[in-house]
Structure formats: structure tokens, C-alpha cells
C-alpha positions in Angstrom: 109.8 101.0 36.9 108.7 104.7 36.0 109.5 106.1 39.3 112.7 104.5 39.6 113.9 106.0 36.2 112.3 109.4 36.7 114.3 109.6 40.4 117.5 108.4 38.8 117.0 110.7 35.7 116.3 113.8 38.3 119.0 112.7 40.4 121.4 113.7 37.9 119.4 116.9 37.2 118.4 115.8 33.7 115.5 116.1 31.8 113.9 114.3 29.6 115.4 116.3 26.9 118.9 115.6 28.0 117.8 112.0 28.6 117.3 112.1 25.0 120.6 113.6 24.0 122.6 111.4 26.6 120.9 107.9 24.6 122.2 109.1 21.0 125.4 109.9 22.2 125.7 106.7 23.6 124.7 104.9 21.0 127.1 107.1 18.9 130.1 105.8 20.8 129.0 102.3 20.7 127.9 102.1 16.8 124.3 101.4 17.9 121.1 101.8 16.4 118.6 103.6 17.8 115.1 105.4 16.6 114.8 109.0 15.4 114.6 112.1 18.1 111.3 113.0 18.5 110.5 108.6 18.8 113.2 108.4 21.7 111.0 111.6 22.9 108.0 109.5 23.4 109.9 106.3 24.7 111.2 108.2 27.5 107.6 109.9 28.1 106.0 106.1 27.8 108.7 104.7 30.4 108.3 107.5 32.8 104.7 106.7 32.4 104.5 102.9 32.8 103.4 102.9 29.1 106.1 101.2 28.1 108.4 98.7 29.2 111.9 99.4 28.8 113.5 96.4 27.0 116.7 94.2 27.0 118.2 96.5 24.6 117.3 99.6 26.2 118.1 98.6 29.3 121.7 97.8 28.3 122.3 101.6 27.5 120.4 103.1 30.2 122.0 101.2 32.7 125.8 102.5 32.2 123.9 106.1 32.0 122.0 106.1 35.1 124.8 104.1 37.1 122.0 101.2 37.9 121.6 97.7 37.7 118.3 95.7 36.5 116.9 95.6 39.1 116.9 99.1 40.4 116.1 99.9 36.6 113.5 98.1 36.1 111.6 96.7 40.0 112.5 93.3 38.9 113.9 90.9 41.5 116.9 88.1 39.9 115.4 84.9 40.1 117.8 81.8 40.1 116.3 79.0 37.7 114.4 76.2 38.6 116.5 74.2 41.7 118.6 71.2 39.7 118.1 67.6 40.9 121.1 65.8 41.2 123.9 67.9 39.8 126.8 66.4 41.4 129.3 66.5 38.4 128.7 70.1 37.9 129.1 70.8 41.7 132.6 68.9 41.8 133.8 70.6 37.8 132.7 73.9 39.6 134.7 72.9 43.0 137.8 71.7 40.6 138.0 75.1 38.7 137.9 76.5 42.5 141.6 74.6 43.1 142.8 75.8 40.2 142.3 79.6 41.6 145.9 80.6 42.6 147.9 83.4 42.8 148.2 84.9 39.5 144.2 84.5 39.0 143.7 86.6 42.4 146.4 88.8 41.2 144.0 89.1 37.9 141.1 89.9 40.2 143.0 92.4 42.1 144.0 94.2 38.6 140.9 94.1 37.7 139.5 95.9 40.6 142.4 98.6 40.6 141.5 99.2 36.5 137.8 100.2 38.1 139.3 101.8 40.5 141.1 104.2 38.6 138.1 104.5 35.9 135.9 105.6 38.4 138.2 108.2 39.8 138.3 109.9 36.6 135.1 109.5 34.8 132.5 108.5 37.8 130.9 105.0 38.6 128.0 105.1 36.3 129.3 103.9 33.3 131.0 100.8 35.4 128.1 99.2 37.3 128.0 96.2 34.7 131.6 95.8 34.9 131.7 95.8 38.5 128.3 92.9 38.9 130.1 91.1 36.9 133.7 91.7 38.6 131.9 90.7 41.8 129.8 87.9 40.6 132.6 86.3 39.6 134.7 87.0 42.6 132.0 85.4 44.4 131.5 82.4 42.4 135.4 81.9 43.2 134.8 82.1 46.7 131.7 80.0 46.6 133.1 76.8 45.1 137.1 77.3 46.4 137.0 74.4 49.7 140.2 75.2 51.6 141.7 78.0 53.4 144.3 78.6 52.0 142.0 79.1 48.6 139.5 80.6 50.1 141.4 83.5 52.0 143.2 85.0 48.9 140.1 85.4 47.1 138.2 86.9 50.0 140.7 89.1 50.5 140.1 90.3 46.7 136.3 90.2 47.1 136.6 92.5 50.2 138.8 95.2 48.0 136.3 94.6 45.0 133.2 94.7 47.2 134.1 97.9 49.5 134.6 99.8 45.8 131.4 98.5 44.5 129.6 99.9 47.3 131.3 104.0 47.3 130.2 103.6 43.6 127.0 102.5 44.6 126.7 104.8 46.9 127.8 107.9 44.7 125.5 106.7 42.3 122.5 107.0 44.6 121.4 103.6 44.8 121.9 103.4 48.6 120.7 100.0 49.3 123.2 98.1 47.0 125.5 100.3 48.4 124.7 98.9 52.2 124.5 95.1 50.8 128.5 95.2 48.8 129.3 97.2 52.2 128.1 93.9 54.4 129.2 91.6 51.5 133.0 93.2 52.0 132.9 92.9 55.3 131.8 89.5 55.2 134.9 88.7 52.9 137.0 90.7 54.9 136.4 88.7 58.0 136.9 85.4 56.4 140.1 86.6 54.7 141.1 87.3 58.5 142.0 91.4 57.3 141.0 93.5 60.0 142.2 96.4 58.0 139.7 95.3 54.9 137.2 95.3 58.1 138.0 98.6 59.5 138.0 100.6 56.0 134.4 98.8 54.6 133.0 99.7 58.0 134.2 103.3 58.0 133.2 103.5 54.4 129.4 102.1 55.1 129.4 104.7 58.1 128.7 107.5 55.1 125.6 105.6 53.9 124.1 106.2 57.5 125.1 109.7 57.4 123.9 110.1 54.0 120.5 108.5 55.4 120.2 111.3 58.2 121.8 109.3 61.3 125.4 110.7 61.7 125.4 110.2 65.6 125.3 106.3 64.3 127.8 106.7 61.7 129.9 108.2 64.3 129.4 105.1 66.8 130.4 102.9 63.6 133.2 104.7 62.6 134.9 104.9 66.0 133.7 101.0 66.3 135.6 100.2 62.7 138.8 101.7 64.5 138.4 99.2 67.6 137.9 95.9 65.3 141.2 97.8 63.2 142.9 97.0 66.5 147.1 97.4 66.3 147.0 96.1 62.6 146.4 98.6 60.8 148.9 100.6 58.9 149.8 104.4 59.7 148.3 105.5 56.8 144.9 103.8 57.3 144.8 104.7 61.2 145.2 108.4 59.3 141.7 107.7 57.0 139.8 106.1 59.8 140.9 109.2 62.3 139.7 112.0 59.7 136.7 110.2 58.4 135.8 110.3 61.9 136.2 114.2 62.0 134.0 114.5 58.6 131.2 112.8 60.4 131.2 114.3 63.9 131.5 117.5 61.5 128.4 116.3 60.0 126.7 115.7 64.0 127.3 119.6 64.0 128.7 121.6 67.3 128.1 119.4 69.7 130.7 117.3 68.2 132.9 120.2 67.2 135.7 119.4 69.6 135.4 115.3 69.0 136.4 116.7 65.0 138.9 118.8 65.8 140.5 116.2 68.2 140.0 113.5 65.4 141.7 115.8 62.9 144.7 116.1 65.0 144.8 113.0 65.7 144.7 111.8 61.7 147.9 114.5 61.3 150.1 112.7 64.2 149.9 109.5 62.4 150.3 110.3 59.0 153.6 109.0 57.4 155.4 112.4 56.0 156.0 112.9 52.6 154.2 113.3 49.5 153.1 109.4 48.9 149.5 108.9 48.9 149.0 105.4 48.2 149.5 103.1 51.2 151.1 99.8 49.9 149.0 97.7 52.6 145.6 99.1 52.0 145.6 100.1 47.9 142.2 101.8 48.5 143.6 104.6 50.7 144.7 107.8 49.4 145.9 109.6 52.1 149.1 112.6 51.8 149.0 116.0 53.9 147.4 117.6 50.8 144.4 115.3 51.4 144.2 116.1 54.8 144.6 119.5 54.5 141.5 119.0 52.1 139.4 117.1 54.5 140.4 119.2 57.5 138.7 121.9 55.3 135.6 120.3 54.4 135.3 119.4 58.5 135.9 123.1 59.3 133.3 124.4 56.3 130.5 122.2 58.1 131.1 123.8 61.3 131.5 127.3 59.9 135.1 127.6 61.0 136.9 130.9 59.7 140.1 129.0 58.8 138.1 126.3 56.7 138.5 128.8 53.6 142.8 128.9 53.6 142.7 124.9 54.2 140.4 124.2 51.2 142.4 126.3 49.0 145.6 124.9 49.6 144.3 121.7 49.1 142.5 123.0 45.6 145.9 124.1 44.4 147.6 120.7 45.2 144.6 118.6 43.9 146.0 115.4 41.4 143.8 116.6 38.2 142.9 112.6 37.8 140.9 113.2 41.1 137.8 114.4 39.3 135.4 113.2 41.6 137.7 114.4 44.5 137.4 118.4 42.9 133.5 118.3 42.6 133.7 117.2 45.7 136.6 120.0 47.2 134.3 122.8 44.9 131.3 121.9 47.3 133.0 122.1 50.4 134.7 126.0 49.5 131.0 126.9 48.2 129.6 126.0 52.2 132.8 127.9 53.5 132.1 131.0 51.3 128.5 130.6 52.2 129.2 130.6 56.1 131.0 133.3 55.5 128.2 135.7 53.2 130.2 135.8 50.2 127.9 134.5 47.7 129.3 135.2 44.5 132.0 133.0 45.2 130.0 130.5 46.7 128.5 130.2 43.2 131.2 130.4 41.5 132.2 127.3 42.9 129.2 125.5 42.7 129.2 126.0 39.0 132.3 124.2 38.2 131.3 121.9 41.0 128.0 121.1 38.8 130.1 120.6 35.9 132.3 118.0 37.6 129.4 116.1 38.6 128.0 115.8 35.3 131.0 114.5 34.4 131.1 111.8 36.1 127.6 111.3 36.8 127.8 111.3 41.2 124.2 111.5 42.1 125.4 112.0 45.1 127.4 115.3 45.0 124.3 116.3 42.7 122.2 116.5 45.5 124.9 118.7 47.4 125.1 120.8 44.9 121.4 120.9 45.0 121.1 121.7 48.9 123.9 124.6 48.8 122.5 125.9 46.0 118.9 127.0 48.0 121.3 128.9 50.2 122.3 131.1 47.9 
């Protein structure tokens, strides 16, 4: 329990101090109670130091702050209760409520999913991880008890979309290995909603946790298999995703995959639809317009030190959606490389300042540790 909130405190670059600071103004906005300073001072200290055991209540605010469940929080595994003999009336009022699942409730779910969706673009996923376990526990239990097909598919379909989100915010909240397991649970969902674009994009997506974890010749093979199991179903817009996700990671292989990137990256601007729409109506997870690309053909070209990286990244800063707040501390990281590759530091640092900003702002552990990396190039 110490370690894991010490590495998810340093994660975020925090102290103990700002640890401190980030409880009372949490329990500021939420009209809690909570001791003085200086006795929050020596809870933290006690936690860090297996002292003292975080409790129920302390646990509820830390989570949202540290972007964690329970049991990363705290080491402890969820046990189900004691198995139930019998049961068979609950089982049927469970599979009953299942029936009564249609339309409008999946269309609930999929509001749901795109209110998280939206939340976490602008403010980070921290604050939402008891949302979405509950979003998905739910989701779940839906598709658990619902018997038929034509039940069952709907929801899946939902769970795949709810799933595949859990897992980026997993993932950009550092907590890797719930990140993998939403990543397989999508997938799972995917397949038995019969979506082989749901497949494609939580396959591509979980190819970034193997790059994250030091194998990016795997995420490659992943990527490029997510586009095969795609097949000729997938919309333009997604083909366009799956293409330049592709570049980012042979990018991230390094020159021996330069030409695979730039290839991939043309490839992701023949198949774009023109114009300035980003969402595609089939797949409401991609956002994908030539301003996009423009900024991810950047952040390929920064990783491989390319001259015109610089100009791409730029024009893309300039055209950024301001809700994409995530998207920015992202963008700021890539034009710090570029300016690095290039000598000019000052820049370079310019943008990882805002960049650091941005991150504490929406609490990414994972461009934290970007930030972190470019930084001890400067």
C-alpha cells in the first residue's frame, strides 16, 4: 500500500506537500471534513510508511486524485462474497431485468460513455475512474444476465466503446495493467457484438501499452494485425487512425522503421475524408481531420529527428480545439523533442513548461513521465 501511493504520488511529480494541498482542496469542493494541516502531514508520512492504513474515507478522495481504483490504492484483491446456494429466483429477476435492456437503455449507456468521454478530454481521467468502474460494472452486469442475441449485441457493442475508453484513461493514468485487462475486456465485447471496427481501434489502442512497456517492434506487429482483423469494414476515417497510429509506433521503433512511418503517414492522408469534420459518425471514438494529422505527422517526424517535424507541429498548435487539453500537453511535448533535435533549447523548454502545466491539469501520469524524460535532455 505505501509503495503504490508513493509511485502514484511521484508519478504526478507531487510531493507530499502538494499531496497535502491537493486533499483540502478536495475536500473543499466537496464540503468534506478533514483534519488540520500539519495532521494530514503525518497521515500522508504514516501511509507512505505502512503506519497507517488509508481508510474507506480516505480512500474515497484519494482515489479521484491519484486516477486509481482500490485495489491499485490499497494491494487489496475484490473478493466476491461467500458462493450462494440455490439462488434461482435472483438469477431469473436478474435475467428478466436483462430483457428489459433495449434501445433507449443502451442509448443511456452510450451517453454515458460519451459524457466521460468528453470529461476526460478536458480535465484528465483521474477524477473519473469511479465513474467509469461503475459505468463498466454495470455495462457488464447487462451483458452478463441479457440471454439472446439480439440483447446481447447492442450492449456489447456499448461495453466495447465504454471499455476501449476506460483503458486510454487507464493507461494515461499510469496504471498500466488495468489498462491491458479494459483493452482485452473491449475486445472481447467487440467480438461478440460482431464490430470489427470496435476490434480494430481497442487493438490499435492496446498497441500503445506495449510501446509504453518498451516493445514497440510488438506494438507494431499488433497495430498492423488490428488493421487485418479491420478487414473492408472499417470506415475512411478509422482506416485514417489505424494508418497513422501505425507511423507513431514505427516512429517509436526508430530509423529502421523510418520509411514503414513515412509510408504509413501517407497512407493515413490518402484516405482521409476532406474537410474540417473530425468526428466519424461510425466510430464516435475517432477524432481524426487534416489538422490532426498534420499534428501526428509531426510528432512521427520529431521522434525521428526530421527537419520538417518543427512547421507540421506548429500548424497543428495553431489549429488545436482549446477543449483538447490533454491533446496540447501532449502536441507541447512533441515541439520540445523537435526543438531538442534540433539544439534549440530554450524553446524546447519553453514548451515543456506549459506542457507541465497541462499535465497537471489533468493529472496524465503518463505525459508526466515525458515530460520527465525530455526534460534530462536539456
Amino acid at each position: 500500500m505505501s509503495e503504490r501511493l508513493r509511485d502514484a504520488r511521484t508519478a504526478r511529480g507531487w510531493s507530499q506537500e502538494r499531496l497535502v494541498r491537493e486533499i483540502e482542496r478536495y475536500a473543499r469542493q466537496h464540503a468534506l471534513d478533514v483534519p488540520t494541516t500539519a495532521s494530514l502531514r503525518v497521515y500522508v508520512s504514516e501511509w507512505e510508511n505502512g503506519k497507517r492504513k488509508i481508510s474507506a474515507r480516505f480512500a474515497a478522495i484519494l482515489r479521484p486524485l491519484l486516477g486509481l481504483t482500490d485495489g491499485e490504492l490499497l494491494g487489496e484483491a475484490q473478493t466476491a462474497g461467500p458462493p450462494q446456494v440455490g439462488g434461482y429466483d435472483e438469477l431469473i429477476s436478474r435475467i428478466d431485468s436483462a430483457r428489459s435492456v433495449g434501445l433507449s437503455m443502451v442509448k443511456t449507456f452510450t451517453d454515458q460513455t460519451e459524457l466521460f468521454r468528453t470529461m476526460d478530454r478536458q480535465a484528465g481521467a483521474a477524477a473519473l475512474v469511479d465513474q467509469m468502474t461503475g459505468h463498466l460494472a454495470r455495462l457488464e452486469d447487462a451483458l452478463t444476465f441479457a440471454v439472446l442475441p439480439d440483447t446481447r449485441r447492442p450492449v456489447a457493442q456499448a461495453l466495447a466503446a465504454a471499455a476501449t475508453l476506460a483503458a486510454w484513461q487507464a493507461l494515461d493514468a499510469g496504471a498500466v495493467e488495468r489498462a491491458w485487462r479494459n483493452y482485452e475486456l473491449g475486445k472481447r465485447a467487440a467480438q461478440e457484438a460482431g464490430e470489427p471496427m470496435y476490434l480494430a481501434h481497442a487493438m490499435a489502442e492496446q498497441a500503445y501499452v506495449l510501446s509504453e512497456a518498451g516493445r514497440p517492434e510488438l506494438a507494431v506487429a499488433l497495430v498492423r494485425d488490428a488493421r487485418r482483423a479491420g478487414g473492408g469494414s472499417m470506415s475512411p476515417r478509422l482506416q485514417a487512425w489505424l494508418y497513422a497510429a501505425e507511423a507513431e509506433l514505427c516512429a517509436k521503433v526508430g530509423p529502421e522503421l523510418a520509411n514503414d512511418c513515412r509510408q504509413a503517414l501517407d497512407m493515413a492522408a490518402s484516405v482521409l475524408p476532406p474537410g474540417d469534420d473530425a468526428r466519424d459518425p461510425d466510430m464516435l471514438s475517432i477524432f481524426l481531420n487534416g489538422s490532426h494529422l498534420t499534428r501526428w505527422r509531426g510528432n512521427a517526424l520529431a521522434m525521428l529527428g526530421d527537419d520538417d517535424a518543427v512547421s507540421s507541429l506548429y500548424q497543428a498548435l495553431d489549429s488545436l480545439d482549446s477543449t483538447f487539453v490533454r491533446a496540447e500537453s501532449g502536441l507541447r511535448c512533441d515541439l520540445a523533442q523537435a526543438h531538442l533535435a534540433r539544439g534549440e533549447y530554450d524553446q524546447a523548454q519553453e514548451h515543456l513548461r506549459t506542457a507541465r502545466l497541462l499535465a497537471s491539469r489533468t493529472g496524465s501520469a503518463r505525459h508526466r513521465r515525458r515530460i520527465d524524460q525530455l526534460t534530462q535532455r536539456l
